[in-house]
N, C-alpha and C positions, 0 to 999 in steps of 0.2 A: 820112353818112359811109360810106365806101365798104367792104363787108365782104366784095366779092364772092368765091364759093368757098370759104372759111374753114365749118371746122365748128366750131359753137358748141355747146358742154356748158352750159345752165345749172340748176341743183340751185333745189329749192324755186321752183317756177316757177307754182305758186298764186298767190306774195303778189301785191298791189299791182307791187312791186318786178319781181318777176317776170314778170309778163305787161308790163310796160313794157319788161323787159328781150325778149321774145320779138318786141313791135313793133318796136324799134330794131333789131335785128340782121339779122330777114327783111326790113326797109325796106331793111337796106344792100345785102341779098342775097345772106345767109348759109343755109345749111343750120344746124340744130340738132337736136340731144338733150336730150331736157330729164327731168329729175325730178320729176313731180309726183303727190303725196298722195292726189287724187284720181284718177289715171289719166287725167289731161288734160280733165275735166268740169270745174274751174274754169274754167279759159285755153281752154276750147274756143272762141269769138270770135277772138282770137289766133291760134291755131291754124289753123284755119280760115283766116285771111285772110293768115297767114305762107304754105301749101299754095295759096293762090289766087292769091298774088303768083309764084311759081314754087320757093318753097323746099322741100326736104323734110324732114319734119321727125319724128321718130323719138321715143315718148314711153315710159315706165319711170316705175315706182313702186318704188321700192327703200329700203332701209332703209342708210345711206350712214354707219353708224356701224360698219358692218362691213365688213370689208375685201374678202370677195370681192365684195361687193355694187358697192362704191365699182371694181373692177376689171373686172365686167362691166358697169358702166354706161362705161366708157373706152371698154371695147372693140368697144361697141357701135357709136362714131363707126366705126370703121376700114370701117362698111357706108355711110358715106359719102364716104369715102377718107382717113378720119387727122382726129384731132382737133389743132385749131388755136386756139381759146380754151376755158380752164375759167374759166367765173363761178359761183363759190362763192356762195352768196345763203340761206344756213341763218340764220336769225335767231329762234330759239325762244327766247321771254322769258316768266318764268315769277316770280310774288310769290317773293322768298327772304330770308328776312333771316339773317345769321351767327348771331346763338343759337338760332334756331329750325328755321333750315330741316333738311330732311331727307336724309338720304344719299342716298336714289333720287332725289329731286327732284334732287341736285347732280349725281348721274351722269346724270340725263337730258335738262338743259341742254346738259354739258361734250361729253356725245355729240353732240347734236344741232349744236351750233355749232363747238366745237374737233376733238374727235377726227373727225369728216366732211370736215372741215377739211384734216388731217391725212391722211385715208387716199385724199379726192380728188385732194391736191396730189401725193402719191405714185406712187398711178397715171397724173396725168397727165403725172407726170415722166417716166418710163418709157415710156409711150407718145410722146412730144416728144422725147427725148434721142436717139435713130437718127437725125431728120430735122434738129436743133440747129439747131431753133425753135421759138417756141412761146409764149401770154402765158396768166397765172395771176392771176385778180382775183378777190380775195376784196372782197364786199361788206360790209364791219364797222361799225365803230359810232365814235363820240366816245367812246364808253361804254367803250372800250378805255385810256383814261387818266385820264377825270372819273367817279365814283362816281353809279351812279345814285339810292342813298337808296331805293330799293324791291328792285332782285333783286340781291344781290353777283355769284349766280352766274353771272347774264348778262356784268355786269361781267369777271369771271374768265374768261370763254368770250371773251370778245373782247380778252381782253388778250393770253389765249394764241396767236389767232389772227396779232395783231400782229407778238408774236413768232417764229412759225412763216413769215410772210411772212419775214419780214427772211432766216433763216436757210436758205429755198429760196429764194430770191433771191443768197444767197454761192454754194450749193453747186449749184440749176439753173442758173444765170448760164453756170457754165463749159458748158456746152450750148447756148447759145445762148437759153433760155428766163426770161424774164422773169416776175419776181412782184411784184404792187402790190397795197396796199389802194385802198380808199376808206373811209373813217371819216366815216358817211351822220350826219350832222345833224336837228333836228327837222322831222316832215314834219305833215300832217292829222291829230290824232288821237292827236301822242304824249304831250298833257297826259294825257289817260287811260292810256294806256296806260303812262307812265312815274309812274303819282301814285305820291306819297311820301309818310309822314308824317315824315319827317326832313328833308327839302330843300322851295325854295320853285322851283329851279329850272326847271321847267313850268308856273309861275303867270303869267298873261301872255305865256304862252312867246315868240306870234309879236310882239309886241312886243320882244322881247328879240335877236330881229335888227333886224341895224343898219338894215337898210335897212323892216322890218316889214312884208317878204314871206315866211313859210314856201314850204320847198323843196318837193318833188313825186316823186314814183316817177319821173318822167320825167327829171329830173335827174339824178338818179343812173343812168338807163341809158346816158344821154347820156355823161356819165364814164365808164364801164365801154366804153362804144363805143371812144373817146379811147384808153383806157389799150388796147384790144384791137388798135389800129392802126397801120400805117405811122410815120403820126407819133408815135411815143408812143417810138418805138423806145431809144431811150436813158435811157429812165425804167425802172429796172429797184429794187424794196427802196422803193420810195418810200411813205410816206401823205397822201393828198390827202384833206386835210379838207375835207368838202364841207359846207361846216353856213350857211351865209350871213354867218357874224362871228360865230355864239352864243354860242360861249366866248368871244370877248372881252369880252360882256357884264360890267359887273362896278357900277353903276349907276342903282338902280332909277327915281330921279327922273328920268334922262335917257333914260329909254327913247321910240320915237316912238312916241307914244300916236295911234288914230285920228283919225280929224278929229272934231270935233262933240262932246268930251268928253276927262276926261283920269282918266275911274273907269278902273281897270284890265279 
């Protein structure tokens, strides 16, 4: 997909997620800025081969739950001529259960995934609103409607984000600037990472799409490309659930069991 010239912000640019999001963009022939935890030694491969394809690419470790932080990371683009997409990609999940969990654990989610959330989509509004254009894609979760049965708070932090999309999307809209989710589905990995002792909902997991292929970091960069492009232009407040059918799952008998067995 074609990204050429566009400067791309993407936040949390360690994960999986992320460095998929770093190859798709410099593939298209973006410049980026990215956030990352490490100081760009995760995604250095990425990195690297984004800087050798011809993109340039500008890296920051910031703490994006505060506000000047989240505003000098904006303004950073403007040394590549104006920022052109924010992919918001905070996805900090953390054990929480409602009687137990702890106040700082709850603030340290809500920061990490809503208020970053919150204080990027803000500055990128301001720096978008003079040129009235501009696309805002937050990378979220299913988990913003379906309860995950191990963190609420995650839950909470993506539900808020949902609604934060929605509500810069009425009010950057008149600007010319567009705000999407993607509400990412189960990928490699999130039986562990999402076990519950309440829910059976990641037991068989990739059986439980329909077609009983889990999705990929790739996929969802792939989307975020979509929602960041020419074409996309009249998607403005939308959620694209990107999950393969998982929530329509509602059938354990029928799920497509591999070949050669039908043990879960």
């Amino acid at each position: 997909m074609n990204h050429s010239a566009q400067v791309v912000l993407i936040t949390d640019a360690d994960t999986p997620v992320g460095r998929a999001l770093i190859r798709h963009f410099s593939a298209g022939g973006a410049h980026l800025v990215l956030n990352s935890g490490s100081g760009g030694a995760v995604a250095a491969v990425e990195i690297a081969a984004a800087r050798a394809a011809g993109s340039s690419v500008i890296v920051k470790s910031l703490d994006l739950s505060i506000g000047a932080n989240a505003g000098q990371l904006v303004e950073t683009a403007e040394e590549l001529g104006g920022l052109d997409v924010l992919v918001h990609n905070n996805d900090l999940l953390a054990p929480a259960t409602v009687e137990t969990c702890a106040e700082t654990l709850f603030h340290e989610v809500m920061n990490a995934n809503a208020k970053s959330a919150f204080l990027c989509a803000q500055a990128a509004g301001k720096a978008m609103a003079p040129r009235q254009s501009g696309c805002i894609v937050f990378v979220s979760s299913i988990h913003a409607e379906k309860p995950t049965g191990s963190s609420f708070a995650y839950s909470a932090s993506k539900g808020a984000v949902k609604m934060l999309a929605k509500e810069a999307a009425l009010e950057l809209g008149r600007h010319g600037i567009r705000v999407n989710t993607i509400e990412t589905g189960p990928v490699e990995g999130d039986d562990e990472r999402f076990r519950s002792p309440l829910t059976t909902l990641y037991h068989s997991y990739e059986t439980k799409v329909p077609r009983g292929q889990l999705g990929s970091a790739e996929d969802i960069a792939h989307a975020a490309g979509y929602l960041a492009s020419a074409e996309a232009r009249y998607l403005n407040g939308a959620d694209l659930r990107l999950d393969g059918g998982f929530l329509l799952h509602y059938m354990d008998h029928k799920m497509k069991r591999p070949k050669g067995g039908d043990s879960p």
